[in-house]
N, C-alpha and C positions, 0 to 999 in steps of 0.2 A: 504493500500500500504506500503512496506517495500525498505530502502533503503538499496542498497546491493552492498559491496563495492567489487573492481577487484583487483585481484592479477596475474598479468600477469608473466609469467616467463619465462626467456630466457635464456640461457646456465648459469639455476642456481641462474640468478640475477632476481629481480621486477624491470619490467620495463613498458615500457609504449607507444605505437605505435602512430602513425598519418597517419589514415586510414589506419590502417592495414596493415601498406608499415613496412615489415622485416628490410629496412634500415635508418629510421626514428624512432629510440628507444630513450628513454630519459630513463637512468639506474635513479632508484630514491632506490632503496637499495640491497646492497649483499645480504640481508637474507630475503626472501620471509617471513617466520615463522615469524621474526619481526614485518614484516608490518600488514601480519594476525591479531596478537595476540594487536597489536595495535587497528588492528579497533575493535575486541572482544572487547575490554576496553571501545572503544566511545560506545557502543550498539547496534553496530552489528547484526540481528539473523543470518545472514545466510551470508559466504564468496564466492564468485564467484571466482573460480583460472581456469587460462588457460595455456595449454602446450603451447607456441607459435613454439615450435620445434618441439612438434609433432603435431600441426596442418601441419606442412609441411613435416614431414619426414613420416607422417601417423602409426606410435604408438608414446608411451609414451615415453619421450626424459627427463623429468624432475623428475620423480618417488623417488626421494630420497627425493628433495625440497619439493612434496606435500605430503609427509610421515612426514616430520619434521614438516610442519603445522599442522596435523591431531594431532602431541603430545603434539604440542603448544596451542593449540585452543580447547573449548569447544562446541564451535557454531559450525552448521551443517556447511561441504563446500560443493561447485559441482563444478565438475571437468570438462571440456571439452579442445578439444585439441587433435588427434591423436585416437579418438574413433571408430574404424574401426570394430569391433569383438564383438561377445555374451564372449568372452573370457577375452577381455579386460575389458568389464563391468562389468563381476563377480568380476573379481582383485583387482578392487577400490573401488566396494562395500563392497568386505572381508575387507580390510585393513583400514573399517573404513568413505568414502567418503558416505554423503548422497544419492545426487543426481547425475548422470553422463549425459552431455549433448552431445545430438551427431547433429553433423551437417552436413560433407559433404554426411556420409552414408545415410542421409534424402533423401537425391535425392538419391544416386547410388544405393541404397538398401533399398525400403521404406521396405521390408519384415522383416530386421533387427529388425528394429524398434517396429513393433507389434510384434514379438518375443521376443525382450527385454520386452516392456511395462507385455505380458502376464508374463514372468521368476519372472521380479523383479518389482511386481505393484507400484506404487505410487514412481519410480525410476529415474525414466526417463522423463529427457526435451527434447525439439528438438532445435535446434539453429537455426535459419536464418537469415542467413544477405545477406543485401539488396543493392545493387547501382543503385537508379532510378527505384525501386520496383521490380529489378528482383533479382534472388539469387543467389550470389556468393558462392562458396566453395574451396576445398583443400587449406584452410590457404588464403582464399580472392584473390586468385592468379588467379583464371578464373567466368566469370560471365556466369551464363546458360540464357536462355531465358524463363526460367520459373519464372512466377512472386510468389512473395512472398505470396500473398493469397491464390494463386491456390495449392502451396506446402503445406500451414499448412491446410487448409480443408483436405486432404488426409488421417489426423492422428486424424480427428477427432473423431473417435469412437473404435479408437486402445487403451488407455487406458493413453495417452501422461499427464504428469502432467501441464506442463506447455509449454510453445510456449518461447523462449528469442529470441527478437527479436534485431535486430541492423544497422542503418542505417551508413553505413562504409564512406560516405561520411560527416559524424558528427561526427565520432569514434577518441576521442583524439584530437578534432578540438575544442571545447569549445564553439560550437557555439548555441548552446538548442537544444534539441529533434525533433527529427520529428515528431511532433504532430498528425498532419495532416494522416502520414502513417499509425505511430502506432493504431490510432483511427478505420481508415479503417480495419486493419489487426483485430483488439479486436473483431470489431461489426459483423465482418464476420464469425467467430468461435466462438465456445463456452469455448474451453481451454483458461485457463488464459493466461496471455499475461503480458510479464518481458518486458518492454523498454530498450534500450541501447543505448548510443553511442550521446555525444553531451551534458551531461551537463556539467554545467560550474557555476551557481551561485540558490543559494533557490529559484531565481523565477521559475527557470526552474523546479522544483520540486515540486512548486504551482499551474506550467501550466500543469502539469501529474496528479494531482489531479482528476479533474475531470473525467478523464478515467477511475477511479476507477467504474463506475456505469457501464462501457461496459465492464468489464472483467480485467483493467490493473491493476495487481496487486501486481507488484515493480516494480523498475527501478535499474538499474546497472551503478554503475558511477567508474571512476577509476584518469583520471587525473586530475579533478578538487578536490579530496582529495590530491592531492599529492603534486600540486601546492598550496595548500591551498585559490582556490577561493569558496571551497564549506566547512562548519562548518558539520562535520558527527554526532555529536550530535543534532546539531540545527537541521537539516534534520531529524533527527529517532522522532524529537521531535516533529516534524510540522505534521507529518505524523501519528504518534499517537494520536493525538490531532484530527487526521480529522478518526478515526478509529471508526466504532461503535461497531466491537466486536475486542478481540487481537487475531492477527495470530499466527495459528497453523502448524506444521508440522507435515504432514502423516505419 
């Protein structure tokens, strides 16, 4: 399991939501790039960065900010946030972005999806996020009535690298993971499965552990590094420690 830090961005700045609510931002720096290249330095492998403006305006709203990381940064990012188009995902894989993760087109457009998976193999996550196990999308703004398992079974033999999963009612709240969901979502699919949304201190990253044997195989944290109740070295460390072979990227 790999700990994978969040670089959310909003007209430009690293910031930080609470549940996904556009008007409950906590700005924690002007320079996204900075913070990136910060967590590169604790150990970082891989950065999670989100348009949060174009999760809502549905393209890319921040494109200069996540080009200044990609110069900054040596570590793989992925990008999500306003992923609408086979067009938009060529963009950001040219310019550099490992992985691009799409979310609300999961639902509007599962065909997207195995179009993209077939274009750009080993490219592409799905994102879904969850309120009370159904899936939210367009930037957390509407909840559909389709539950989150029945979504990511769909994609599973489309070529999906990975599943990031996120319970929005945890998201930015510090309260530990949804163990409980994530576990259900892991053991039901075969695609690995990224955790999100709700840590807040190393136990909670002790308590994701075990999921490693059902498929979980990172977690995504963002405001417990920022507030500092979570050590991003100690994490990459404890998590290593519990590793029997080192992750790789496709």
């Amino acid at each position: 399991m790999i700990v994978i830090p969040a670089v959310d961005i909003k007209n430009g700045k690293c910031v930080r939501l609470s549940q996904g609510r556009m008007d409950a931002e906590t700005i924690f720096s002007e320079d996204p790039a900075a913070m990136a290249e910060k967590w590169e330095n604790e150990g970082a492998e891989l950065i999670h960065v989100v348009d949060l403006d174009g999760a809502i305006e549905k393209k890319p709203q921040n494109l200069e900010s996540i080009k200044a990381i990609l110069q900054r940064v040596h570590v793989p990012i992925q990008v999500g946030g306003g992923i609408r188009s086979i067009d938009t995902i060529r963009m950001f894989l040219n310019i550099g972005v490992r992985r691009v993760i799409i979310g609300t087109e999961a639902i509007r457009n599962p065909e997207m999806v195995s179009e993209a998976c077939r274009l750009f193999p080993g490219r592409i996550v799905v994102g879904i996020d969850a309120r009370k196990g159904l899936v939210a999308i367009e930037g957390w703004t509407h909840t559909t009535q389709i539950k989150a398992v029945d979504l990511a079974r769909r994609f599973e033999d489309v070529g999906v690298t990975a599943i990031n999963f996120t319970d929005i009612h945890r998201d930015g709240m510090q309260t530990g993971p949804n163990i409980p969901e994530t576990q259900r979502l892991a053991e039901a699919i075969s695609i690995p499965v990224v955790a999100s949304g709700g840590v807040a201190v190393i136990e909670d990253i002790i308590n994701l552990l075990p999921l490693e044997s059902v498929g979980v195989t990172g977690v995504i944290t963002g405001k417990a590094l920022y507030s500092g109740t979570l050590d991003l070295k100690r994490a990459i460390e404890l998590t290593k420690s519990n590793l029997a072979e080192p992750f790789e990227f496709h």
